[in-house]
C-alpha positions as CSV (number, residue, x, y, z in Angstrom):
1,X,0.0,0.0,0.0
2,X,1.2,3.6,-0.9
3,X,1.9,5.8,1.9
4,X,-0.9,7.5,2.9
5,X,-0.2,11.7,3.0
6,X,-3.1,13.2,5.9
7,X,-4.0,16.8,5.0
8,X,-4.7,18.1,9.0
9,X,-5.8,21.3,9.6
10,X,-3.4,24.3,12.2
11,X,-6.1,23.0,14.9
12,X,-5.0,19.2,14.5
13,X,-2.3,17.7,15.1
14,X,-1.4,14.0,15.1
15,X,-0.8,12.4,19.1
16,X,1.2,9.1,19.8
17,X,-1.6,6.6,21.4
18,X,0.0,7.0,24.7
19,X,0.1,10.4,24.6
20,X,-4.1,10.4,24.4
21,X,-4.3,7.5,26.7
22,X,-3.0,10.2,29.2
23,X,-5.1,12.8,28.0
24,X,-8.4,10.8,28.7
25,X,-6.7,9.3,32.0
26,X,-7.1,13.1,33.2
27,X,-11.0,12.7,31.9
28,X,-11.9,9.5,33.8
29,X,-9.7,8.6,35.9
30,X,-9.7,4.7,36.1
31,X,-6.9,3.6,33.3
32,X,-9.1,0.5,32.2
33,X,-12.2,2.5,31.3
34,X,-10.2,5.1,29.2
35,X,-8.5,2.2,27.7
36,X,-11.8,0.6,26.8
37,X,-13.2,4.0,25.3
38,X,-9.9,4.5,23.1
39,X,-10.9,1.0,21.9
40,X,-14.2,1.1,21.0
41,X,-13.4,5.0,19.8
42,X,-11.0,2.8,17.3
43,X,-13.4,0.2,16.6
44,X,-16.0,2.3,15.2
45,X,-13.8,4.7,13.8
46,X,-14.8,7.8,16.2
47,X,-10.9,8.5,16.5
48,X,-8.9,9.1,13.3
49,X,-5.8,6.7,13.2
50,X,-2.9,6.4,11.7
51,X,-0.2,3.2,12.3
52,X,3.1,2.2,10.1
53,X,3.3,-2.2,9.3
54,X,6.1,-3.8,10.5
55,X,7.8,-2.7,7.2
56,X,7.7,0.9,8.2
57,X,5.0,1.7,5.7
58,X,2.2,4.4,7.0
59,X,-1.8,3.4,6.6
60,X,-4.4,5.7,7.4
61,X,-6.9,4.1,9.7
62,X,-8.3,1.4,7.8
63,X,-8.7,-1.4,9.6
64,X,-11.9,-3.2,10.2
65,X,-13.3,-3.5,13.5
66,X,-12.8,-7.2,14.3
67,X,-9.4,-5.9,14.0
68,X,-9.6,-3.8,17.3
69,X,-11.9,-6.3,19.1
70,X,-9.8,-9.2,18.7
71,X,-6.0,-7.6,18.9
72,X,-4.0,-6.8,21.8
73,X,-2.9,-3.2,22.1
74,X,0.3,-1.9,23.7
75,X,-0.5,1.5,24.9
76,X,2.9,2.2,26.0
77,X,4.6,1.1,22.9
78,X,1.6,2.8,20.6
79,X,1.2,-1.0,19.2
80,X,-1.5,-3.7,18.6
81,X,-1.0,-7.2,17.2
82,X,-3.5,-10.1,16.9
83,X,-3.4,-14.0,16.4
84,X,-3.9,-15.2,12.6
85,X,-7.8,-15.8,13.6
86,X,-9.8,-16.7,10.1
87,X,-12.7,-14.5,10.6
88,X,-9.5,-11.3,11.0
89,X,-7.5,-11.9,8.0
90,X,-11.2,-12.4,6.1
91,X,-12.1,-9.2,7.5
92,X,-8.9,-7.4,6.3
93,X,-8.7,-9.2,2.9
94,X,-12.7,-7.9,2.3
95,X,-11.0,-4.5,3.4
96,X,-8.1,-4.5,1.0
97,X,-5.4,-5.0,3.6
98,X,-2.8,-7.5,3.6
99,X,-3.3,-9.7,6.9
100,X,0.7,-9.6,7.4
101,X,0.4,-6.0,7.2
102,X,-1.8,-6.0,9.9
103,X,-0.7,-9.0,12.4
104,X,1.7,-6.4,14.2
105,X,1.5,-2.0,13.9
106,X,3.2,0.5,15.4
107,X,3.4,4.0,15.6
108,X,-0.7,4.6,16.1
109,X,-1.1,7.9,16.5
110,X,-4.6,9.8,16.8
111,X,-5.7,12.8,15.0
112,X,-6.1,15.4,18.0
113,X,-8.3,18.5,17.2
114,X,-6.8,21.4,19.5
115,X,-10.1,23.5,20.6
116,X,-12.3,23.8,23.5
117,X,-14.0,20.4,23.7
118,X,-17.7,21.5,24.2
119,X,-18.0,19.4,27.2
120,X,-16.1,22.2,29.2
121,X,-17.0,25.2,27.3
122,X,-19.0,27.2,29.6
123,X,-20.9,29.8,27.3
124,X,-22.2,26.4,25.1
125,X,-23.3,24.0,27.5
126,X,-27.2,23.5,27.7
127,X,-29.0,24.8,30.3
128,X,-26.9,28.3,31.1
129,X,-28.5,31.9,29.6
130,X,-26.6,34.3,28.3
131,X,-27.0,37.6,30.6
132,X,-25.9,40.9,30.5
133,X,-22.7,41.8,32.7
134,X,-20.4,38.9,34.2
135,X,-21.5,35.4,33.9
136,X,-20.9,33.0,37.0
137,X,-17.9,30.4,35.9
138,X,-18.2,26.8,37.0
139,X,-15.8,24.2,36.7
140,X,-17.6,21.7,34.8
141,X,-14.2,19.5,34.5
142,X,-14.3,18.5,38.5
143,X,-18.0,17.6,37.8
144,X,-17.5,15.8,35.2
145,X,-14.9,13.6,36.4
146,X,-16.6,13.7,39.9
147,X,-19.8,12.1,37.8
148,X,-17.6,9.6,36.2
149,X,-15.6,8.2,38.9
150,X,-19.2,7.8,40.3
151,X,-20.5,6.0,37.6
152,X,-17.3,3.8,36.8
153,X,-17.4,3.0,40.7
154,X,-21.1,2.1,40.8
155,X,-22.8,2.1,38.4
156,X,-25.8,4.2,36.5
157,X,-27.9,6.1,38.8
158,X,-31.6,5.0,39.2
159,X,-32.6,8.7,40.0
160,X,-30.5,11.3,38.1
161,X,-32.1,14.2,40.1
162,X,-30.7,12.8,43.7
163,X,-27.8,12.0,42.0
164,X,-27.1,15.4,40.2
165,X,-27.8,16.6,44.1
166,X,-25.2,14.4,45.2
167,X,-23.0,16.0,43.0
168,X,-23.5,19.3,44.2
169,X,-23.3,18.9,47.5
170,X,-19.7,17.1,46.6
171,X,-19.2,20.7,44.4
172,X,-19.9,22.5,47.5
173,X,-17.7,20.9,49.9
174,X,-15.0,20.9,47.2
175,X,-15.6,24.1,46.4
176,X,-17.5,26.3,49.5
177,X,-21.0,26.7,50.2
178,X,-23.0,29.1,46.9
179,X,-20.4,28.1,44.3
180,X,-22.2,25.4,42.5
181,X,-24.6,25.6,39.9
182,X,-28.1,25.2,40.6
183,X,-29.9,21.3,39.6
184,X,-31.8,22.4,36.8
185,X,-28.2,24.0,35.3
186,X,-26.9,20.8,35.9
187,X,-29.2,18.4,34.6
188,X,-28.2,18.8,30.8
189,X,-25.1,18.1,31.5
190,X,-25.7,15.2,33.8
191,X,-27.8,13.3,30.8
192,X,-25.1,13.7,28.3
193,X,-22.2,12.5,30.6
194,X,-24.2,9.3,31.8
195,X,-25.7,8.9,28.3
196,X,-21.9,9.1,26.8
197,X,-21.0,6.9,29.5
198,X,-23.2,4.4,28.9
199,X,-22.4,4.4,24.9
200,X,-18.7,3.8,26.0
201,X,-19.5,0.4,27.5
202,X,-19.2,-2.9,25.2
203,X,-21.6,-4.9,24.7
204,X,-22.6,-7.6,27.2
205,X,-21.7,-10.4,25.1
206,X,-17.9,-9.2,24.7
């Protein structure tokens, strides 16, 4: 395969996998469940990837997704490799790869866009107005990762109302009393974290 050329844009750039692995460590906290996000971001092509074969030969992010399910991946070493399984190399023949250009790669790196991510932009999360004069400025990262360490820890919440007051009373304690946002604030951004959260978990029968 020719060597793929990526056209990126000044706000991308390309990371070395365990470069994002740390990234998303400072996101949730527990190292298996950002491991298991990178993964299925991989899997269903949500991240943009790059790798070289064990030829040195760069491929843009091509590889089918029974590739990422089945391999083993070496965060440290920005590497994956996986056993000579039939139903693989079918998949990567069907996709117009070579299956020994795909039982070991290294050098995965993912395309990084470098903006505010909208899960911590203040002035467009749901559920704040805009008002005349100085806006209050909450720090929707701790709550965030406050929320997830939650849900990794135990679980989906069966009310999200006593749960998003849960999290402000942690907020206030963290933070003194009066700083937190009020629940209905909150809310919106309670139902996309736990709704993100649970699209990040695989599927029972994996």
């Amino acid at each position: 395969m020719a060597e793929a050329v990526a056209s990126i844009s000044s706000r991308e750039q390309w990371t070395p996998l365990g470069e994002y692995l740390k990234g998303r460590l400072a996101e949730v906290i527990s190292r298996r469940l950002a491991e298991d996000l990178i993964r299925r971001g991989l899997q269903t092509k949500q991240l943009t990837y790059r790798y070289r074969d064990r030829d040195g030969n760069l491929h843009p992010g091509d590889l089918p997704d029974v590739f990422w399910s089945s391999c083993r991946i070496d965060f440290a070493d920005c590497s994956a490799s996986t056993r000579p399984l039939p139903h693989v190399e079918m998949a990567l023949v069907v996709s117009g790869i070579q299956p020994q250009d795909a039982d070991e790669i290294v050098g995965i790196e993912i395309l990084v866009a470098q903006r505010v991510s909208p899960a911590t932009s203040p002035e467009k999360e749901p559920g704040e107005r805009r008002k005349a004069g100085t806006k209050r400025q909450y720090d929707w990262d701790a709550l965030q990762s406050e929320c997830l360490r939650r849900l990794h820890d135990d679980g989906e919440p069966d009310n999200r109302s006593a749960y998003a007051r849960s999290l402000l009373e942690w907020y206030e304690r963290q933070f003194g009393a009066d700083s937190a946002p009020d629940l209905k604030t909150l809310i919106p951004y309670l139902n996309r974290w736990v709704d993100s959260w649970r699209r990040s978990l695989p599927p029972l029968n994996e």
